[in-house]
C-alpha positions, 0 to 999 in steps of 0.5 A: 864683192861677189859672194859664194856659198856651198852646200850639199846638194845630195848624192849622183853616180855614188858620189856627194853633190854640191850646189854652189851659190854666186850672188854678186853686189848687185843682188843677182843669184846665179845657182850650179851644181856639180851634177852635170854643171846644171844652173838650177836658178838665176836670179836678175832684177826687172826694171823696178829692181824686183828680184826674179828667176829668169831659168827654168829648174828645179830646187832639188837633185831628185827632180832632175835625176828622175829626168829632164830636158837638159835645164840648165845642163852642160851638153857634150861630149858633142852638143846638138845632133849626130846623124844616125850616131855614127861617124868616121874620124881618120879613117875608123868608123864610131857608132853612138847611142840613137837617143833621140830617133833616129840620131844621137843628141847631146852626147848620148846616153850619159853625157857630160850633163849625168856626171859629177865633177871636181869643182873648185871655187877660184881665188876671190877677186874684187869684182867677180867670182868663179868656180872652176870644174873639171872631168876626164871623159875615158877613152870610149864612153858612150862611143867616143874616141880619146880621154877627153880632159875637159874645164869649164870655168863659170865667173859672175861678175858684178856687171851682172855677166856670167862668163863660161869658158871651156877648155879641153885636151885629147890623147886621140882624135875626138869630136868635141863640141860644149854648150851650156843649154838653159832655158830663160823666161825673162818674163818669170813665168808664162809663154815667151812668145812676146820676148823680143829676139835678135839674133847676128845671123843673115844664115842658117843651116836648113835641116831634114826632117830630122833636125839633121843639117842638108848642108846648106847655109841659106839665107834667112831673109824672107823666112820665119828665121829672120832675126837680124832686126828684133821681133817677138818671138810668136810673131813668124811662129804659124809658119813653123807649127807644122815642122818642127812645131817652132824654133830649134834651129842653128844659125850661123853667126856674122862673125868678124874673127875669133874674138867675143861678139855678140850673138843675140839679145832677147828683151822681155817687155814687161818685166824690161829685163835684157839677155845678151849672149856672147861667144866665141862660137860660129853658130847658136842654136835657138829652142823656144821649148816646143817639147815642153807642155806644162807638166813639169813644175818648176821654181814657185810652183811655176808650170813650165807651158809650151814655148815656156823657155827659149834656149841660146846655145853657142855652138859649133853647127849640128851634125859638124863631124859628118858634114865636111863644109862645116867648122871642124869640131875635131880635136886632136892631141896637143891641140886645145879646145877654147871656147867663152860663151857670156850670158849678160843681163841688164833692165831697162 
C-alpha cells in the first residue's frame, strides 16, 4: 500500500509549511509541500532497480524561498506568458505585473506557486494515495479578475503513476490556466541532451521574439521541433542556439476528444528509465533548462548545468486570453475548470 508521511517543513507568508512524503509499494518517492504545491523530489528506479532523483529541487524551504526557477511548482493563475500583461475580458481592460520583459509569465509576481494552501491527505485506498490542496485566489490578486476557488489533487499509485487533477470555480469572469512545471533529468545528473523525446504533435504555435505566440499553428515537419518520432533531445539543438538558445515551446497536441491521451514520452538510455505524460490539455510546452547554468546546487550536491532538465507542462497555448484562434482559457461563473495531467514512470 502506498504510504504517506508528514512533516513540518518550516514556515512561508506567516503561516506553517509541510512537506508530504508518498512512496508507493514499489519503493518510488514522490515529495510536495504545501508551499506553492512544489514537488521537491521524486524518486523512481533505472533498469536494475536502483533508486534515483529524476527532478531538480532542493531538501529545504529557504532554497526556494531565496528564489527559483519554478521547480517543481504549480504556475497560475494563468501559466505560461501574457503579452505585454495586459488583456481585455467582456469588455474591461486588465493590466498584469511584466515579470518577465516584457510580459508576464506564470501568474505574476506572487503566483499560485509563493502561496501556502490547505492540504489535506485523502482517505487511504489499497493501491494509491492522495493528498488533496486547495486556495482561493481573491478577487484581484495580482490583476486578475474573480475569486478563484481552486483544488489540485496529487495521487500516486502503485503502478508508479502521479495523477494531477485540477479543479476551479469563479464569481466572475477570469482567465485560468494550471500546470505543474518540474524539471526531470531521467539520467540523475548532467545535461539531458541525450534523453529520447517524443512528443503527439504534428503542430506548434511559432512565436515572436518574445516568446509570445503569432497566432499561427505551423507544421512541425521539417524543423527542430519535430518529435512525432523519437529523437535525443541535443540531436536539432544547433539550429535553436541562437533564439531562443534551445526549446521552450508550445506544441499543439493530436488530440482525439477530452478524454486522457498521451503527450509525449522521454526515454533516458543509460539509466533506461521512461516518463510518460498524460493530459487532458490541447497543448504542452517543452523547456529543456536554457536559463539554467550551473550555479544552482540541488539534490546530492548535484550542479544543475544547461539543459539540465526538461520541463513538459500541460497546458492551454501561451498568451490564449489575448489570441482568439485559441482554446478559450476563459472561466466564468457556474462553470468548472477540470483538468488531469499524469506523469507515468517505468524502466526498461
Amino acid at each position: 500500500m502506498t504510504r504517506l508521511q508528514e512533516q513540518n517543513w518550516g514556515t512561508a507568508n506567516g503561516k506553517p509549511v509541510r512537506l508530504f512524503t508518498l512512496t508507493n509499494r514499489k519503493g518510488t518517492v514522490v515529495k510536495v509541500t504545501d508551499y506553492g504545491l512544489i514537488i521537491t523530489d521524486i524518486q523512481t528506479a533505472d533498469r536494475n532497480g536502483k533508486l534515483g532523483h529524476v527532478v531538480l529541487g532542493f531538501d529545504n524551504l529557504k532554497q526556494y524561498q531565496a528564489g527559483h526557477p519554478f521547480f517543481g511548482a504549480i504556475a497560475g493563475r494563468v501559466a505560461n506568458r501574457i503579452a505585454k500583461g495586459k488583456f481585455t475580458l467582456d469588455g474591461k481592460d486588465y493590466t498584469l505585473a511584466i515579470n518577465n520583459q516584457p510580459n508576464h509569465l506564470h501568474g505574476g509576481k506572487k503566483g499560485f506557486d509563493k502561496q501556502v494552501w490547505d492540504a489535506k491527505p485523502l482517505p487511504a485506498k489499497e493501491h494509491e494515495q492522495g493528498i488533496e490542496f486547495h486556495y482561493l485566489s481573491k478577487d484581484g490578486e495580482e490583476g486578475y479578475p474573480g475569486n478563484l476557488d481552486v483544488t489540485v489533487t496529487y495521487t500516486l499509485t502503485d503502478e508508479d503513476e502521479l495523477r494531477m487533477e485540477y479543479h476551479a470555480k469563479t464569481d466572475k469572469a477570469t482567465p485560468v490556466n494550471l500546470t505543474n512545471h518540474s524539471y526531470f533529468n531521467l539520467g540523475g545528473g548532467g545535461d539531458t541532451l541525450g534523453t529520447e523525446m517524443l512528443i503527439h504533435a504534428d503542430r506548434y504555435t511559432p512565436t515572436d521574439n518574445t516568446l509570445i505566440p503569432t497566432g499561427e499553428l505551423a507544421p512541425v515537419k521539417g524543423t527542430p521541433l519535430d518529435f512525432t518520432k523519437s529523437k535525443m533531445m541535443g540531436r536539432d539543438l544547433e539550429a535553436l542556439k541562437r533564439s531562443p538558445g534551445g526549446y521552450d515551446h508550445n506544441f499543439v497536441l493530436n488530440r482525439t476528444g477530452k478524454k486522457l491521451d498521451l503527450a509525449a514520452r522521454a526515454y533516458e538510455p543509460k539509466s533506461g528509465r521512461v516518463l510518460e505524460v498524460l493530459t487532458t490539455e490541447p497543448g504542452v510546452q517543452l523547456y529543456n533548462g536554457i536559463g539554467l547554468d550551473g550555479k544552482t546546487i540541488g539534490h546530492d550536491g548535484v550542479s544543475y548545468v544547461k539543459y539540465g532538465g526538461f520541463c513538459l507542462e500541460t497546458q492551454h497555448f501561451p498568451d490564449a486570453i489575448n489570441q482568439p484562434s485559441f482554446p478559450s482559457v476563459v472561466l466564468r461563473p457556474g462553470e468548472t475548470y477540470q483538468t488531469t495531467t499524469v506523469f507515468k514512470f517505468a524502466a526498461k
